[in-house]
N, C-alpha and C positions, 0 to 999 in steps of 0.2 A: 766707453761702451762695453768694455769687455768687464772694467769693476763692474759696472753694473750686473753685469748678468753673475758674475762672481757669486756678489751679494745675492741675489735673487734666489741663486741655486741653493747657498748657505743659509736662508731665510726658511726656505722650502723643505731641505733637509732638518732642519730644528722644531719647525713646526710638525713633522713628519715623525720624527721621536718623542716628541713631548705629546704626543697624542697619547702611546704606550705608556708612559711614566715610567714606574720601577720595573712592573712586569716587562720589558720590552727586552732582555738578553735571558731569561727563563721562563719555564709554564708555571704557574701557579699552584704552588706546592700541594703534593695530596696527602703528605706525609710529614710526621716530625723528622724522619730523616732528609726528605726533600727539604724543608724548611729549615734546618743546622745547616743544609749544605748554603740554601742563598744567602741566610745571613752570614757564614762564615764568607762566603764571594764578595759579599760587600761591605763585610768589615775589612779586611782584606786588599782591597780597591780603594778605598777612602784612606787607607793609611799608604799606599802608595801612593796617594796623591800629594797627601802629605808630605811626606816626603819628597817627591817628586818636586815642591814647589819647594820647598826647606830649602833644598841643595842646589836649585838652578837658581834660584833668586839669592843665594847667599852668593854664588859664582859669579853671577850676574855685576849684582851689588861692588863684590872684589874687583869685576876686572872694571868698576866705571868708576870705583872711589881710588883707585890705586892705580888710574892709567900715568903712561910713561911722562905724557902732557902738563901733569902735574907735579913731576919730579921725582916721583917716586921709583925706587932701585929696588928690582925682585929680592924678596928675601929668598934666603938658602933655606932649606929644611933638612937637609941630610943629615940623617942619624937623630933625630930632633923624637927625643922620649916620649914627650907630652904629646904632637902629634900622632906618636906608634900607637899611644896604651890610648888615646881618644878613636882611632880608627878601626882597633880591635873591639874595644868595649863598646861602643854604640851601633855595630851593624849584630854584637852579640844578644845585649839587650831584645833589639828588632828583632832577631830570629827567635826568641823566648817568648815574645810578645804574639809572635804568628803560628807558633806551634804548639803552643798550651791550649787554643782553641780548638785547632787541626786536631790535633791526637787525639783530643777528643771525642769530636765526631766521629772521626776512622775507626777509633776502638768500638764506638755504638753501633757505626754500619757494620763489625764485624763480628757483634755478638748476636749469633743464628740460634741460642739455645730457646730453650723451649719454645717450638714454635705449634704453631695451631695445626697448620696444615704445609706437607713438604711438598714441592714439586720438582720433578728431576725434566730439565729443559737440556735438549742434545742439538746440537747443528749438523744440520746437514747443508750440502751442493746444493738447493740453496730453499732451503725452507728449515722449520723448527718443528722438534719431537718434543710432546709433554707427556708426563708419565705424572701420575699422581700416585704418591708413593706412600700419603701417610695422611692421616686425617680423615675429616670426612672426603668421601669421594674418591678414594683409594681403590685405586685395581681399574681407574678412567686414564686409557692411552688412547692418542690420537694424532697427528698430524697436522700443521698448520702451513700453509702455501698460500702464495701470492693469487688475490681472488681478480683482480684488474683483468679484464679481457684481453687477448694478445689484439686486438684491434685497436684497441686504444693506445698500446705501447707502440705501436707499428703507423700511430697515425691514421689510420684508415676510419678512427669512429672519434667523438668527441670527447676529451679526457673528464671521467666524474670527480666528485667531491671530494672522494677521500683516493684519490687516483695512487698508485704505489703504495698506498696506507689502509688495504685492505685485504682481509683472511678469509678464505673459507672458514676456517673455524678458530674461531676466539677463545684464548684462557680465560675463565669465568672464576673468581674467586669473592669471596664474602667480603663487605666492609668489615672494620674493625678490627680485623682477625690478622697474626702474625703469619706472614707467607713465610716460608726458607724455601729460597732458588737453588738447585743444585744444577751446575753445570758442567758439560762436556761438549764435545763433537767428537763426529765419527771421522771427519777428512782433514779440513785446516782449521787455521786459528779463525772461529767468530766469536762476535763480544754481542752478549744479550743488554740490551737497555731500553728500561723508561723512565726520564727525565723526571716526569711528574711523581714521582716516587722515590725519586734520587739511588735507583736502584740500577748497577751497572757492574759487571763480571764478565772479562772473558771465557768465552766455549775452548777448550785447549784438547785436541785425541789425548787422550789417554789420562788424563787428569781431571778430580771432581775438585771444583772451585764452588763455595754456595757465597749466597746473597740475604740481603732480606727484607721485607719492606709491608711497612701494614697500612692500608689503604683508609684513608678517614673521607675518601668523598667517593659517591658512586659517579658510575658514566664508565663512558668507550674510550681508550686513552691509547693514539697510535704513536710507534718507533719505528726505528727497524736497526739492522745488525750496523753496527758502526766498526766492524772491523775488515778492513780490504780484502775481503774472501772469493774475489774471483770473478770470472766474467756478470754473471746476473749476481754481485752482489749489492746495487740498488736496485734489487725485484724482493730482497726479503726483509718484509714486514714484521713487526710484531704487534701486536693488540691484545690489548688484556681488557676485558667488560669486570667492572666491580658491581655487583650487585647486592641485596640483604641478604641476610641470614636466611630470612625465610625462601627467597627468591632461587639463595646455592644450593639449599637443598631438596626445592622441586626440579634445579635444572640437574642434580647429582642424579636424581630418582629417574627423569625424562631421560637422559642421556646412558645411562643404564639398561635402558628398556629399550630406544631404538639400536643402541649395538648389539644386545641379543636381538630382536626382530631382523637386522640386517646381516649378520653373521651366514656366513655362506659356508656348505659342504664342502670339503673340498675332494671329496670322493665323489661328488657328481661329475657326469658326463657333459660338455657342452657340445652344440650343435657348433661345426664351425666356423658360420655365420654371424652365430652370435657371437661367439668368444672372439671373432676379427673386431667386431663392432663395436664392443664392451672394451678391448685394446686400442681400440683407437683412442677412446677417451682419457686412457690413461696414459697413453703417449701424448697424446695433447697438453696434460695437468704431468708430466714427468719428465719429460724425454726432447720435447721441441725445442726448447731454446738452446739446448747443446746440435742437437741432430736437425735442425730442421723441419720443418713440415715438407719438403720433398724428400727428407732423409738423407740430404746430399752433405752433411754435416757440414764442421767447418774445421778442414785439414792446415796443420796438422792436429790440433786442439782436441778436435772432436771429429775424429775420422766418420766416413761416410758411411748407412749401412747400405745404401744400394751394391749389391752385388760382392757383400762384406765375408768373410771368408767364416766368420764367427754365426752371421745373422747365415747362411746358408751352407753351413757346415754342420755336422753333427749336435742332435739339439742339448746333450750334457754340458756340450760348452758352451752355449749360448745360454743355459740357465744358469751354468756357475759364474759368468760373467755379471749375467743381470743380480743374482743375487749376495754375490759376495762380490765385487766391484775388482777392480785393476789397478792393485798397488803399481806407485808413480806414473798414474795419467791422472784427468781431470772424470774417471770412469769410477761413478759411487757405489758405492754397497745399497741395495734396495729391499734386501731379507727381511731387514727390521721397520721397513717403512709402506713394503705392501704387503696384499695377501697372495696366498699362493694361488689363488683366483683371478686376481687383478697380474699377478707377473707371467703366469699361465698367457691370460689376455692379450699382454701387451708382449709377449715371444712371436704369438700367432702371428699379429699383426704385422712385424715388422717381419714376420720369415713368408708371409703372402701379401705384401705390398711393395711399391715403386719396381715392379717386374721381377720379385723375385719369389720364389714357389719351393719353399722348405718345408713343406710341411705342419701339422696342428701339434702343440702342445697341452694338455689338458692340466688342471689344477692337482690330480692324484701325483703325476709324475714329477711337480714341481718340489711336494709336499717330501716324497721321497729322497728328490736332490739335496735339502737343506742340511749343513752340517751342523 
């Protein structure tokens, strides 16, 4: 009874992979780098196997023609020449065999020269900064953070499609056209990657590492950071939309045009109402998943701000907290990732919520704090 179901499960599991065929352990390459790396995996695999059978079946063979049963006495090998210079020379061969290919590739995914278009990608606590630095579409910076509703993470609403595999705002780059990734972070080690691109670099502070990768198929292509970066680090996505030529550069021109349309004064006065209201929202998209939505953080990690010595203490140091962050905690730098509108916002909020009454911060004052 028990082979039986043995079988059954091993029947089911075979049919279950041969559904996939080859695609079934990668995506479907979008790239000639994608596509050197899967054939180098499967060339690579097949000669392990190879080998794999070579040497157990010759073992094999050895120990069933040369059992003791048959009268055969273990030969000695010690000191045995032809043995040494056989066991040197054919695992050397092998590694000649597997690294004239490797080197290859490596050396192609590591030539970033003349590229079309640059983009410098930084990591942050736990989302991605693109800066476009060179090409068309240069002088376009933005922000990209996990779009999933904290309802759906929390269980309380039904998980969608592209669930933890979605941005508010997605890098848009052109078919056909040489990208170079330049990479950093501002806190810890994250590693930027998309599979179907075979494109993969880690984010390291204080070090630019690039990448590169020229997309031969359009579409919406989800990742995310594949380096252990901390509590929400399966909250950050990455997504990259490939789209035409013509396509990049109406979204170049569209997306130029709503950041000056949206671009705020930051000498204007706000109403304190609104600038609570306007903070709340960016504590919600910044600040909840370390602090909470009652603000009660989670000590010692992410200290509390109800009735926080920083959140209702003098407001210079609660801006230079929020903005320049707190070497050796889990407390990030946010200068470079909001406006002095949105940090203004989100001081208010938290120095006039969960009972505690510090006071309004306005965007001018913020502007001034910046070093």
């Amino acid at each position: 009874m028990r082979g039986s179901k043995l079988l059954a499960g091993l029947a089911g599991l075979a049919a279950a992979t041969s559904a996939y065929a080859i695609p079934w352990y990668f995506q479907t390459p979008g790239s000639q780098i994608a596509r050197d790396v899967d054939h180098l995996h499967q060339y690579v695999m097949w000669l392990i196997i190879v080998i794999f059978v070579a040497v157990f079946g010759f073992m094999f063979w050895a120990c069933y023609a040369h059992r003791k049963s048959k009268g055969h006495v273990a030969e000695q090998f010690h000191e045995n020449t032809t043995v040494e210079i056989l066991w040197t020379i054919i695992p050397a061969i092998i590694l000649v065999v597997i690294a004239w290919p490797v080197t290859r590739v490596v050396v192609a995914q590591k030539d970033t020269s003349s590229p079309d278009i640059t983009i410098k990608v930084t990591g942050y606590q736990w989302k991605w900064g693109y800066d476009y630095i060179k090409g068309e579409g240069e002088g376009i910076s933005f922000v990209s953070m996990l779009s999933t509703p904290r309802e759906q993470i929390e269980g309380t609403a039904p998980k969608g499609q592209h669930y933890l595999l979605e941005v508010d705002n997605e890098l848009v780059v052109p078919v056909g056209k040489k990208i170079r990734v330049i990479t950093t972070a501002a806190d810890v080690i994250h590693s930027w990657w998309v599979p179907v691109f075979g494109a993969k670099q880690d984010a390291i502070p204080g070090f630019l590492r690039d990448l590169w990768f020229k997309p031969e198929i359009t579409g919406t292509f989800r990742s995310q950071c594949v380096e252990l970066c901390g509590k929400e680090h399966g909250f950050m996505p990455i997504v990259v939309r490939v789209v035409s030529a013509e396509d990049y550069t109406k979204w170049v021109g569209d997306f130029k045009k709503a950041q000056l349309a949206q671009a705020e004064d930051p000498n204007k006065k706000w109403e304190p109402a609104d600038l609570i209201a306007r903070g709340e929202k960016v504590y919600g998209a910044n600040c909840v998943a370390c602090h909470q939505p009652t603000g009660k953080g989670m000590p010692p990690a992410f200290p509390p701000l109800v009735g926080s010595k920083v959140v209702t203490g003098p407001k210079e140091g609660h801006m230079d907290t929020v903005l320049n962050g707190k070497p050796g905690t889990a407390m990030a730098a946010f200068g470079k990732q909001l406006s002095d509108t949105e940090i203004a916002a989100v001081i208010s909020y938290e120095r006039n919520t969960w009972g505690n009454k510090s006071g309004i911060v306005q965007p001018a004052e913020v502007k001034a704090r910046r070093k």
